[in-house]
Biopython code that builds the backbone (N, CA, C, O; Angstrom):
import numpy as np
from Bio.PDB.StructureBuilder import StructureBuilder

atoms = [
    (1, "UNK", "N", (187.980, 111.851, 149.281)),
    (1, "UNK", "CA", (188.658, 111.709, 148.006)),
    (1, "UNK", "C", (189.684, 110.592, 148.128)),
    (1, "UNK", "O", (190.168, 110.136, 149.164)),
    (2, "UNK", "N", (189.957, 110.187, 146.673)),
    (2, "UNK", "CA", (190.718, 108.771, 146.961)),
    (2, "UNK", "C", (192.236, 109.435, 146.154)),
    (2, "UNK", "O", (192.101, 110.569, 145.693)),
    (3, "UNK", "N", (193.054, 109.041, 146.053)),
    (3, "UNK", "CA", (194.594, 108.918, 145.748)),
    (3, "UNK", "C", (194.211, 108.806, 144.278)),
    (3, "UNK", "O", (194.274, 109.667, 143.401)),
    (4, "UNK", "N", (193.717, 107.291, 144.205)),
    (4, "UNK", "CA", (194.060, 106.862, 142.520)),
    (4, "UNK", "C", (192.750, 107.163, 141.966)),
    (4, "UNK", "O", (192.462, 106.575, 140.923)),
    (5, "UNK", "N", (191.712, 108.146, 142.576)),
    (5, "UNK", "CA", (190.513, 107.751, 141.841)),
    (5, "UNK", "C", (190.681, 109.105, 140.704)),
    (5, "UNK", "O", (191.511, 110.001, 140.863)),
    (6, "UNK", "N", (189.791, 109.035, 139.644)),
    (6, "UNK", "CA", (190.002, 109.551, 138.219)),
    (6, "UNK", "C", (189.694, 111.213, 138.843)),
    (6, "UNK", "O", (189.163, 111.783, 139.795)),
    (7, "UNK", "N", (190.470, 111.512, 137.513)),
    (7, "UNK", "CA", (190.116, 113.175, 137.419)),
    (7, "UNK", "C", (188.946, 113.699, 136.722)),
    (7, "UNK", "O", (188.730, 113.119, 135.658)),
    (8, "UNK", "N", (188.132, 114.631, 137.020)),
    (8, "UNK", "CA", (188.807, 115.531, 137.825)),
    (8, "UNK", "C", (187.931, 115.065, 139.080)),
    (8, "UNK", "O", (187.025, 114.247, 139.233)),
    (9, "UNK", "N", (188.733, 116.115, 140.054)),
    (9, "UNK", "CA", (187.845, 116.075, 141.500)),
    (9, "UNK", "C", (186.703, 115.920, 141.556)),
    (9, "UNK", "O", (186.235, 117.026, 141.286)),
    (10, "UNK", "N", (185.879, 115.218, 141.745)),
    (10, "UNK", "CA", (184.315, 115.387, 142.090)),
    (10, "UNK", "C", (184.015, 114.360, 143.492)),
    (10, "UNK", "O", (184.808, 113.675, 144.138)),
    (11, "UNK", "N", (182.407, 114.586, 143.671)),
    (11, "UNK", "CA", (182.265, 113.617, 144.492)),
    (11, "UNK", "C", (180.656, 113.127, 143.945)),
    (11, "UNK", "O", (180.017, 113.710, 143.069)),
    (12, "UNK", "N", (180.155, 111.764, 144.801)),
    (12, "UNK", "CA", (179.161, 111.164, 144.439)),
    (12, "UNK", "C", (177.926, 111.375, 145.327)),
    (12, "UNK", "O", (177.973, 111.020, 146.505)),
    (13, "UNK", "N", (176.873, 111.914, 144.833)),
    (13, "UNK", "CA", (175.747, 112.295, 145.028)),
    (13, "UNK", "C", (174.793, 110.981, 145.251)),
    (13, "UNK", "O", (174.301, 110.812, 144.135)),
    (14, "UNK", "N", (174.417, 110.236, 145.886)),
    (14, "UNK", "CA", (173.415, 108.752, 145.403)),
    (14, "UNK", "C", (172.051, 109.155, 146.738)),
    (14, "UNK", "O", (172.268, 109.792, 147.769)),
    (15, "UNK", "N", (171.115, 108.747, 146.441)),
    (15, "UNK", "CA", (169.570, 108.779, 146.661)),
    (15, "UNK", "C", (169.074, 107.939, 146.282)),
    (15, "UNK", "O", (169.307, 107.825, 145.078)),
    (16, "UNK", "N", (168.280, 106.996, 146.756)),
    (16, "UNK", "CA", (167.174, 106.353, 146.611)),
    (16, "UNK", "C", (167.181, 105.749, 144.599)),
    (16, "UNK", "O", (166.642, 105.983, 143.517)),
    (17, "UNK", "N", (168.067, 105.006, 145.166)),
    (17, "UNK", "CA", (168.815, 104.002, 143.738)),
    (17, "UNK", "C", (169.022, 105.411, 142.756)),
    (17, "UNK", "O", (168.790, 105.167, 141.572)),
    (18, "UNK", "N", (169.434, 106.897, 143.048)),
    (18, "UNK", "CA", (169.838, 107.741, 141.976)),
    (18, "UNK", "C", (171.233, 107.815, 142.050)),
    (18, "UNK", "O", (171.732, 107.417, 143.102)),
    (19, "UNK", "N", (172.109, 108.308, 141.018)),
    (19, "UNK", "CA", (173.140, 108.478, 141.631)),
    (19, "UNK", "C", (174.033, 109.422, 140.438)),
    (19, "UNK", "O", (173.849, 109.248, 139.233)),
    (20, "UNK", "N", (174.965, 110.384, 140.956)),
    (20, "UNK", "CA", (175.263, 111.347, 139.841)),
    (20, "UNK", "C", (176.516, 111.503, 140.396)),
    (20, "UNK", "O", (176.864, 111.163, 141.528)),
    (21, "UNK", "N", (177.245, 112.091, 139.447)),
    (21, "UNK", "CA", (179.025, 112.671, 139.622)),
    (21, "UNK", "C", (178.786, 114.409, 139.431)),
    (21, "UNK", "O", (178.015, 114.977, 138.657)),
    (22, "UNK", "N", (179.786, 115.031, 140.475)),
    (22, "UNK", "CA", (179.539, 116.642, 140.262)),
    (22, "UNK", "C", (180.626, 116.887, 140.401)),
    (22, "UNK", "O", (181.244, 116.084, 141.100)),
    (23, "UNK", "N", (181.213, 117.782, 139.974)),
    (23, "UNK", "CA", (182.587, 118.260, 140.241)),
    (23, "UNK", "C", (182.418, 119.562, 141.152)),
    (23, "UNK", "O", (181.517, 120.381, 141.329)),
    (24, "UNK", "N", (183.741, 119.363, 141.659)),
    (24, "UNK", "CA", (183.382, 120.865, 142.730)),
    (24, "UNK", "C", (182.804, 122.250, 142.122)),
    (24, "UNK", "O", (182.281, 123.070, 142.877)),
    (25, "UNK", "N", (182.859, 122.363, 141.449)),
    (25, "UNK", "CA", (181.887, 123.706, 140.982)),
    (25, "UNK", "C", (180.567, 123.443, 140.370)),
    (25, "UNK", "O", (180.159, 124.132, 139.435)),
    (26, "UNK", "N", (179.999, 122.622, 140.792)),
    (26, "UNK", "CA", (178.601, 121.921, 140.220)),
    (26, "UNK", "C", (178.094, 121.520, 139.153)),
    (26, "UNK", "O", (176.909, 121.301, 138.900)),
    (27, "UNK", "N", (178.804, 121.443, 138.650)),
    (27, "UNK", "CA", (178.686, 120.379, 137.059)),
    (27, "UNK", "C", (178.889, 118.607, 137.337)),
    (27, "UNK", "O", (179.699, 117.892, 137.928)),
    (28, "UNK", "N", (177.204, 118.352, 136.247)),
    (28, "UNK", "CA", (176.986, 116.822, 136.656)),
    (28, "UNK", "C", (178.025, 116.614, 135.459)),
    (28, "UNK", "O", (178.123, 117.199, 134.380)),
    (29, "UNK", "N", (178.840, 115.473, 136.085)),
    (29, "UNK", "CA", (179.910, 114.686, 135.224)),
    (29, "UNK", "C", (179.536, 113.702, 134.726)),
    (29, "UNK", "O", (179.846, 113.463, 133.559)),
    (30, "UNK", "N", (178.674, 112.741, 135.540)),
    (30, "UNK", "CA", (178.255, 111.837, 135.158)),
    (30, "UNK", "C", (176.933, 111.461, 135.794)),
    (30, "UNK", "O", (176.721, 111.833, 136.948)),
    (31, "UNK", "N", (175.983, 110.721, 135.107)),
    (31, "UNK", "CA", (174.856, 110.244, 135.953)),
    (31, "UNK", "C", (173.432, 111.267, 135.586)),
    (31, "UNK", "O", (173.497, 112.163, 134.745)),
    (32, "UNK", "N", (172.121, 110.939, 136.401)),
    (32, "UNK", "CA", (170.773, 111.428, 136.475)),
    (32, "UNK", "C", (170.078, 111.728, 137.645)),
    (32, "UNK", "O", (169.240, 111.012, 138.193)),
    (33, "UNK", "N", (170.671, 113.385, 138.178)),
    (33, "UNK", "CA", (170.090, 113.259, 139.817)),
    (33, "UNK", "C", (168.490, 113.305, 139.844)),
    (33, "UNK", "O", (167.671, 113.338, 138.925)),
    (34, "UNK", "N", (168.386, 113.299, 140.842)),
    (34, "UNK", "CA", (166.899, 113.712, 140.814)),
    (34, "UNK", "C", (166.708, 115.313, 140.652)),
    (34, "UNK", "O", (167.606, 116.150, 140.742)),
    (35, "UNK", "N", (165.281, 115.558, 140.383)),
    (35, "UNK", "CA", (164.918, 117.018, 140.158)),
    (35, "UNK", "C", (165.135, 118.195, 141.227)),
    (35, "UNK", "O", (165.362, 119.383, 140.997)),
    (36, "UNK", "N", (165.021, 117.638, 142.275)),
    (36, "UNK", "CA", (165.332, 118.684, 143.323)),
    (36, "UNK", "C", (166.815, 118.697, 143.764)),
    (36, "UNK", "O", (167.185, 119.474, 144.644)),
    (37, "UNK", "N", (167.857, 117.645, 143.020)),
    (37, "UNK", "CA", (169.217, 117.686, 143.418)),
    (37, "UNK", "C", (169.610, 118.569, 142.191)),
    (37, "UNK", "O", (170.549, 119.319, 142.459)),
    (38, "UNK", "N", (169.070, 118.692, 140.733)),
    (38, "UNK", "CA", (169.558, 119.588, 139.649)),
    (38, "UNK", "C", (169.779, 120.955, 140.197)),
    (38, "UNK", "O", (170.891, 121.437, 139.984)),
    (39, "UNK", "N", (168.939, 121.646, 140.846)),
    (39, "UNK", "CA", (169.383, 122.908, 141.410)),
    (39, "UNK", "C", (170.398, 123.000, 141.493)),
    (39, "UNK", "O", (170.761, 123.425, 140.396)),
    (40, "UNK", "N", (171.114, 122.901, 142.025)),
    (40, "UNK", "CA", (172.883, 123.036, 142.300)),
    (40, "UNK", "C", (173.722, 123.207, 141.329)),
    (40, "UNK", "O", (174.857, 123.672, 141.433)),
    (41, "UNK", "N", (172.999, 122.708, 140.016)),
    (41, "UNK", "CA", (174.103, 123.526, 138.895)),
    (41, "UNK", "C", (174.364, 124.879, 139.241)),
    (41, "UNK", "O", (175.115, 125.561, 138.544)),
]
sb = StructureBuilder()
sb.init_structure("model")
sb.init_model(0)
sb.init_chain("A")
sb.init_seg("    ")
for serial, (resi, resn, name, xyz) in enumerate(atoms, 1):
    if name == "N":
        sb.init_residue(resn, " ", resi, " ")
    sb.init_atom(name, np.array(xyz, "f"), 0.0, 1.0, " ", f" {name:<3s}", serial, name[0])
structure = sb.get_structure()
């Protein structure tokens, strides 16, 4: 985690040019994971 980076907490998920935002309780914030990374909602 960074100091100045935006709220809320999350971190970045990236694969094979995919790439998604999740916040610690598994909600995509931003982005299109792949199908077998959606599980984790």
């Amino acid at each position: 985690m960074y100091f100045n980076d935006h709220n809320p907490p999350h971190f970045h998920a990236k694969y094979s040019g995919y790439e998604a935002l999740f916040s610690f309780d598994g909600q995509i914030i931003e982005g299109e994971p792949l199908n077998y990374i959606a599980p984790l909602e």
